[in-house]
C-alpha positions in Angstrom: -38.9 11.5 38.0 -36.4 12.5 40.9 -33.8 14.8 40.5 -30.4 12.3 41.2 -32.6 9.8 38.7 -33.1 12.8 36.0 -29.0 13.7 36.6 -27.6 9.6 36.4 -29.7 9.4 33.1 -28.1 12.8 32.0 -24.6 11.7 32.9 -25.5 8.3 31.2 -26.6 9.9 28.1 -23.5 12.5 28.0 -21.4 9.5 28.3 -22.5 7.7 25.3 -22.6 10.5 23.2 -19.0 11.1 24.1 -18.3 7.6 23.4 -19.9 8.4 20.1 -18.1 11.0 18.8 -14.9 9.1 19.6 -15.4 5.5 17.8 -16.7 7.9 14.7 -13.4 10.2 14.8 -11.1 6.6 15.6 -12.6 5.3 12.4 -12.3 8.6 10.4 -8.6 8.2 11.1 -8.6 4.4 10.9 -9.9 5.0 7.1 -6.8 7.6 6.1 -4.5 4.8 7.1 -5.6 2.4 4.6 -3.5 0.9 1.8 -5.0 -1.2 -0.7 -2.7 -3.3 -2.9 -3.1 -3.3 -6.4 -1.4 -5.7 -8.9 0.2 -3.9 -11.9 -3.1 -5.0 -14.4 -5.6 -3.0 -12.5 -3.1 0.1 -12.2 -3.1 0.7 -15.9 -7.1 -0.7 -16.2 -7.3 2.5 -14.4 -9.0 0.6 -11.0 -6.3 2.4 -8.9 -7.3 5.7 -7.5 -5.6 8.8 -8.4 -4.1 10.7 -5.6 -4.5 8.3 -2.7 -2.0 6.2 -1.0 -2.1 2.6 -2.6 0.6 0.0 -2.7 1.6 -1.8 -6.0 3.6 -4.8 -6.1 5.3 -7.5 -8.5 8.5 -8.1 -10.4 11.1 -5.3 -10.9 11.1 -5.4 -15.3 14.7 -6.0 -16.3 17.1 -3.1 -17.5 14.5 -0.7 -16.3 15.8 0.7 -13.3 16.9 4.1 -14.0 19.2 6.1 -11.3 20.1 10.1 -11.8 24.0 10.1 -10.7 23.6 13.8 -9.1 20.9 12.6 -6.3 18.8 9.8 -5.0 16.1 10.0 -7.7 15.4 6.7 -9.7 12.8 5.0 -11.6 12.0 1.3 -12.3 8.8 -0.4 -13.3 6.9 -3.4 -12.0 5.6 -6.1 -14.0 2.4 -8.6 -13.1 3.2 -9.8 -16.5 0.4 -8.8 -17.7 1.5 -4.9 -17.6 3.9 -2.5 -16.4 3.5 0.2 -14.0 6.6 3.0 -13.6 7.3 3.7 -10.1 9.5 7.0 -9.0 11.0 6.6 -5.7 13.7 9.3 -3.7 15.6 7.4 -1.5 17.8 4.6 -0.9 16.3 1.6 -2.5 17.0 -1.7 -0.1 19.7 -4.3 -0.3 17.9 -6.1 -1.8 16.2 -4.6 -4.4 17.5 -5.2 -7.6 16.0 -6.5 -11.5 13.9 -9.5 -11.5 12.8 -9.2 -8.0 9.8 -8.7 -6.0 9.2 -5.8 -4.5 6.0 -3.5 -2.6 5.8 -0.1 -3.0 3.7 2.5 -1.4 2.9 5.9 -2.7 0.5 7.8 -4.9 -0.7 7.3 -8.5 -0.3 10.0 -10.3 -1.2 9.9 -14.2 -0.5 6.0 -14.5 2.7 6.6 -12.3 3.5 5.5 -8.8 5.4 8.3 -6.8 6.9 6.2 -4.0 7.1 7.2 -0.7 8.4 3.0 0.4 9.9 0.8 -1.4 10.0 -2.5 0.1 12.2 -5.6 -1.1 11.3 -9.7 -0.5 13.9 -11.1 2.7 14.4 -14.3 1.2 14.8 -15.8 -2.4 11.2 -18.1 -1.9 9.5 -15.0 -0.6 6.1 -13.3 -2.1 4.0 -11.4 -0.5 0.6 -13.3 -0.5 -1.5 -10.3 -2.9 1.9 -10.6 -5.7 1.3 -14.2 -5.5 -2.0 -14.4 -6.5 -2.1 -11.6 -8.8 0.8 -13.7 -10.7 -1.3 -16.8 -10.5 1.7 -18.9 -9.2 0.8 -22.5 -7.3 1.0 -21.9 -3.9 3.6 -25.0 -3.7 6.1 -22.5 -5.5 6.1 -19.8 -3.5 6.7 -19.1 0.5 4.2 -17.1 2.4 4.5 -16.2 5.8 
């Protein structure tokens, strides 16, 4: 083999390796970024993971949400009505949070509680994220998904 033939298949061969090793560490950071949703049920069936950023989602129970008056530390749970999941969250909760609402929140499970990071709140009153939806087993003619 000549030696420009020998150093076009060398640069060839560098190149893909480098190609490589850059798809495999995109996807290594691609896979640290994912948020699975899970529905209350599965939470306390102990499906969640412990420790790992998830997001769990349904109706905020009624007369649950508990606020501490000296900071922004509060508690509320969710409801699938099937079970109830608590959920901690320090911050300011949206406008439009409030009981008997929908609501996503994303954080960490730890021992069968959610320790929010986000708490996010439907936009309008026919709202529901498609995955609260389903795990409430409305019809889809009742509910507004975008």
């Amino acid at each position: 083999m000549k030696p420009a033939r020998k150093k076009k298949l060398g640069l060839i061969a560098l190149g893909l390796v480098g190609l490589s090793v850059a798809a495999g560490l995109m996807l290594y950071a691609l896979s640290n970024n994912i948020n699975l949703f899970y529905p209350p049920a599965k939470v306390v069936a102990g499906e969640a993971p412990e420790g790992t950023t998830i997001r769990v989602g349904g109706m905020v129970v009624e007369d649950s949400v508990e606020r501490d008056p000296n900071s922004l530390k509060g508690s509320f749970q969710v409801t699938d009505y099937a079970e109830k999941v608590t959920i901690r969250y320090e911050g300011i909760l949206p406008d439009l949070f409030r009981e008997g609402q929908g609501i996503v929140a994303e954080g960490k499970l730890n021992q069968g509680v959610l320790m929010a990071d986000v708490v996010l709140a439907k936009h309008d009153e026919q709202y529901m994220p498609p995955e609260i939806a389903e795990s409430l087993n409305m019809p889809p003619t009742e509910v507004k998904t975008y």
